[in-house]
C-alpha positions in Angstrom: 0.0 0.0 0.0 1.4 3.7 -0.8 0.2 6.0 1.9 -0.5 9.6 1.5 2.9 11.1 2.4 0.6 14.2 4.0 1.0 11.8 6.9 4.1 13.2 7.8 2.2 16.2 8.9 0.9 14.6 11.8 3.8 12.8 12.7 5.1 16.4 12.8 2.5 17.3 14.7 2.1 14.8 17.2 5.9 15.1 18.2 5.5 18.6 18.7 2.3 18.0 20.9 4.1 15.5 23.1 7.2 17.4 23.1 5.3 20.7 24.4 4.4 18.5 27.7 7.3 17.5 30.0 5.3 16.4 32.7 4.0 13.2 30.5 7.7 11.3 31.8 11.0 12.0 32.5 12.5 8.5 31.3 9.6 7.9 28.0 10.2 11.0 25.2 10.2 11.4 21.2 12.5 12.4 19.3 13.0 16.3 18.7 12.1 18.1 16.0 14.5 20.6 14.2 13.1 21.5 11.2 9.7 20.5 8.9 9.2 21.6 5.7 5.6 21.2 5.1 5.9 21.1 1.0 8.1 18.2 0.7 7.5 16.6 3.7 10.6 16.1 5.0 10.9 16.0 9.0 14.8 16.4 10.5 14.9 15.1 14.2 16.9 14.3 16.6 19.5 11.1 16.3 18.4 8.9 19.6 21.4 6.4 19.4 22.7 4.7 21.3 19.2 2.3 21.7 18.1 -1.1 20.9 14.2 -2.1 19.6 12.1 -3.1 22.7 11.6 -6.7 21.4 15.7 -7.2 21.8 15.8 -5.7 24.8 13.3 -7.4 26.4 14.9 -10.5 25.5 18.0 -9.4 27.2 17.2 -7.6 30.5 16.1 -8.9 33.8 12.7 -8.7 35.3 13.9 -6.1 37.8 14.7 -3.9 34.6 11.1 -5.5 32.9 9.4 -3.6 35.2 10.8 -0.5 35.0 10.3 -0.1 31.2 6.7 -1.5 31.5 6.0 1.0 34.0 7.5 4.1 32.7 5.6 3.2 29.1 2.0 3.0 30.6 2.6 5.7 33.2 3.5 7.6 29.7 1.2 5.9 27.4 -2.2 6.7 30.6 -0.9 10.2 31.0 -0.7 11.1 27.1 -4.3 9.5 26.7 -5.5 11.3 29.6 -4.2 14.4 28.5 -5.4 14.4 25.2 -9.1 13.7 26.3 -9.5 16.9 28.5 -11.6 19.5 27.0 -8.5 22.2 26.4 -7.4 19.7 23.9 -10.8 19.9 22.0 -9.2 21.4 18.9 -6.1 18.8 18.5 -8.6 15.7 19.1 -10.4 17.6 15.7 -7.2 17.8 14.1 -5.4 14.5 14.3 -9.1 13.3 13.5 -8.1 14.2 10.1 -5.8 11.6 9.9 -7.7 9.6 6.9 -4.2 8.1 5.8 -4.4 6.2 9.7 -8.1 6.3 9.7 -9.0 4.7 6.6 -6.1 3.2 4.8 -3.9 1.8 7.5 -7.0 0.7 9.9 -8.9 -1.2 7.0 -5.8 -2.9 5.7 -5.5 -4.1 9.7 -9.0 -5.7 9.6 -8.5 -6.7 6.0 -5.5 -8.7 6.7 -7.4 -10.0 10.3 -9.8 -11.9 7.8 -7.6 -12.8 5.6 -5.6 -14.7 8.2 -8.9 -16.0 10.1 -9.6 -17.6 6.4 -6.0 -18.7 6.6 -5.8 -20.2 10.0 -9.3 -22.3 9.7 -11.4 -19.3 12.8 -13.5 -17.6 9.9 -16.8 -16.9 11.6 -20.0 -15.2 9.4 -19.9 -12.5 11.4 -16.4 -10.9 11.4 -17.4 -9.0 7.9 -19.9 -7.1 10.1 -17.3 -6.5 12.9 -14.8 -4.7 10.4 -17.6 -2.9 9.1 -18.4 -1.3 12.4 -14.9 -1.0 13.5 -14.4 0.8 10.6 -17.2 3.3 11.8 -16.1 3.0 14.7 -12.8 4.7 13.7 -14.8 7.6 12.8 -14.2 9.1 16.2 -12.6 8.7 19.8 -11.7 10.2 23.2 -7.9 10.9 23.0 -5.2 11.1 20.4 -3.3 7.8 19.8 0.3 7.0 18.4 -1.6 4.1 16.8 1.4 2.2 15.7 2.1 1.8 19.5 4.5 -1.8 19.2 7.7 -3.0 20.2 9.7 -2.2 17.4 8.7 1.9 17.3 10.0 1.9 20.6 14.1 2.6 21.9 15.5 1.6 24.7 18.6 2.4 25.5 21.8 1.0 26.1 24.0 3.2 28.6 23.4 5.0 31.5 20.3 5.4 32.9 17.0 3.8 31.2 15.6 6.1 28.4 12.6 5.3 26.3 11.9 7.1 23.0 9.1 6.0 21.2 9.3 6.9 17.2 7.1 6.6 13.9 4.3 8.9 14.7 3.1 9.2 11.3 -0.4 7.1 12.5 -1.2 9.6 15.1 -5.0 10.0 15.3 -8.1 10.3 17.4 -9.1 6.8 18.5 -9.8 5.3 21.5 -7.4 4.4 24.0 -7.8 0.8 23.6 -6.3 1.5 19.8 -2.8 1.7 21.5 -3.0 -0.5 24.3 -4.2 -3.8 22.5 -1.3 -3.1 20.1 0.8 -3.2 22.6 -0.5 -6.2 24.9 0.0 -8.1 20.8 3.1 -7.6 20.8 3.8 -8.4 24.1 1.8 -11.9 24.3 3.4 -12.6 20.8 6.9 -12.7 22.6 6.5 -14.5 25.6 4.3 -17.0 23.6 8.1 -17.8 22.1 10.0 -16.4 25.3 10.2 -16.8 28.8 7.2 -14.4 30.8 8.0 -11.4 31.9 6.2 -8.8 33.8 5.8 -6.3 30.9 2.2 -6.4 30.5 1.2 -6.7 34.0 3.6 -3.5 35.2 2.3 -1.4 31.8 -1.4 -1.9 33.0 -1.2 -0.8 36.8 1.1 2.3 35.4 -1.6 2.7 32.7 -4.6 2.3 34.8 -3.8 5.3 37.7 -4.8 7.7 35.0 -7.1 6.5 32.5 -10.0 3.6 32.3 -10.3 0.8 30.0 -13.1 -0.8 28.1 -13.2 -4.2 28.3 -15.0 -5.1 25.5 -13.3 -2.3 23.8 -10.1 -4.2 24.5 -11.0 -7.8 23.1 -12.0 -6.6 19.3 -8.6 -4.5 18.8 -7.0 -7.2 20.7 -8.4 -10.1 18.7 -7.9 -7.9 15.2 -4.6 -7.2 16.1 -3.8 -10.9 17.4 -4.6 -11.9 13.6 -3.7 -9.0 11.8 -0.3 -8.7 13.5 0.5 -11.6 16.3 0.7 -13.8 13.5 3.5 -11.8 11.4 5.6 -10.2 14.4 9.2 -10.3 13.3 10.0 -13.0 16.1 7.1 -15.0 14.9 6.8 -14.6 11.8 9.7 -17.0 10.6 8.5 -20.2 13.1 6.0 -22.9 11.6 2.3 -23.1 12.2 2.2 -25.1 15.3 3.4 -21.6 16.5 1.1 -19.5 14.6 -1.6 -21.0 14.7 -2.1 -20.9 18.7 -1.7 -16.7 18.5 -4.7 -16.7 15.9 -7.0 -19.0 17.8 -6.5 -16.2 20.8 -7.3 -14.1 18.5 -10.9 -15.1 16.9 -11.5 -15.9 20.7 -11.3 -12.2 21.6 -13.5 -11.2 18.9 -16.4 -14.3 19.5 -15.9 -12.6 23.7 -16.6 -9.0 22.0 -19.2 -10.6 19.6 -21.3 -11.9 22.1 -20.1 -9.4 25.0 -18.9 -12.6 26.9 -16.7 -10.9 29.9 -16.0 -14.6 31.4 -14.2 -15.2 28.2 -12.4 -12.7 27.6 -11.0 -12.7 31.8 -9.7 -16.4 30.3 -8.0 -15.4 27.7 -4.1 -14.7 28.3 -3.8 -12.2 25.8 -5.3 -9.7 28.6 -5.2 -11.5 31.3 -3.2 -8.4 33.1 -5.9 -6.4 33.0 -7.9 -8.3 35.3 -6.0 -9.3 38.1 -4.5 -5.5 38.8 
């Protein structure tokens, strides 16, 4: 797919929005911005090495560090959300809304590639057409202003001194709900300890996340399941193991949207992909 490269003028924007607010974290930040020109496109930040992708340095820290970056992420992650619902930001929840490049393109291909790998994987259920229809209304608004490519990968860690977190790639930015980024991120995360050892990334992310903003359960198991489909099943540390692996992440997946389908909360409290968010 060729995206519109008029996304760069929300990445633009969203870094400056995050940027203008120091109290959202001391350790989680974006990269700065030093010049944009707005006719070509082009964005020159800051350089943030010396870091390492999240997905390789969860696989080599400890727990105690774990918890730490799971922490400092959903402390940032609730306080950007939170912010970005209050009614002084009215006018940028109305401008990242124009994002049509994250709203349309980039969120159908998600659900059109969930049903192309329910087909795939043998979950296919009659009523997942209707489901992407109405999530694709249902991308018509939201509450706050999401990174909406919120995954391991877009996010730095880095490797001296103390722990720093940028978080790059804002090109998606739009108004969602919350649950947009946070389902993203619980993907990835069940993805790798599906292959890995458990860690307490997910459960430290939630309770950091959940002192500032709310989530909605149901809310949580259709981006969850899409995602788990749409993106579980291709993460780059999945994505070159055999089925036996694969197929385990999409059955999670159509199980998350049958819990949404038929508003099944038991369900969805058995199913690991969330299971954090119900024992905080």
């Amino acid at each position: 797919m060729t995206l519109n490269v008029e996304r760069m003028d929300f990445e633009h924007e969203a870094l400056k929005l995050v940027g203008s607010n120091p109290d959202l974290s001391t350790v989680v930040r974006v990269p700065r911005v030093h010049a944009y020109d707005p006719h070509t496109h082009t964005l020159i930040m800051s350089d943030v090495a010396p870091y390492q992708l999240l997905s390789t340095a969860l696989q080599e820290a400890d727990d105690e560090r774990v918890v730490k970056i799971g922490h400092a992420l959903g402390e940032f992650m609730g306080k950007f959300h939170k912010w970005t619902s209050l009614p002084e930001q009215a006018g940028a929840r109305s401008r990242f809304l124009e994002n049509t490049t994250s709203r349309v393109d980039v969120l159908g291909l998600r659900w059109q590639i969930a049903l192309a790998a329910a087909k795939k994987y043998g979950v296919e259920r009659a009523w997942m057409e209707d489901m992407y229809l109405a999530g694709m209304q249902d991308g018509e608004s939201g509450t706050v202003i999401c990174m909406a490519d919120f995954w391991f990968d877009n996010i730095l860690i880095s490797t001296a001194g103390d722990l720093q977190i940028y978080i790059v790639d804002w090109e998606t930015a739009r108004t969602a709900r919350p649950e947009l980024d946070v389902a993203h991120f619980a993907t990835a995360a069940y993805s790798l300890v599906h292959v890995h050892r458990h860690i307490p990334l997910m459960s430290e992310f939630i309770k950091a996340y959940k002192v500032h903003m709310d989530l909605d359960e149901m809310s949580m198991a259709t981006h969850a399941g899409r995602d788990m489909l749409s993106f579980g099943v291709v993460m780059p540390w999945i994505r070159h193991r055999d089925e036996s692996v694969k197929q385990p992440i999409a059955q999670l997946g159509v199980e998350l949207l049958e819990a949404a389908h038929t508003g099944d909360s038991q369900a969805l409290k058995k199913n690991p992909v969330l299971a954090d968010m119900f024992i905080i």
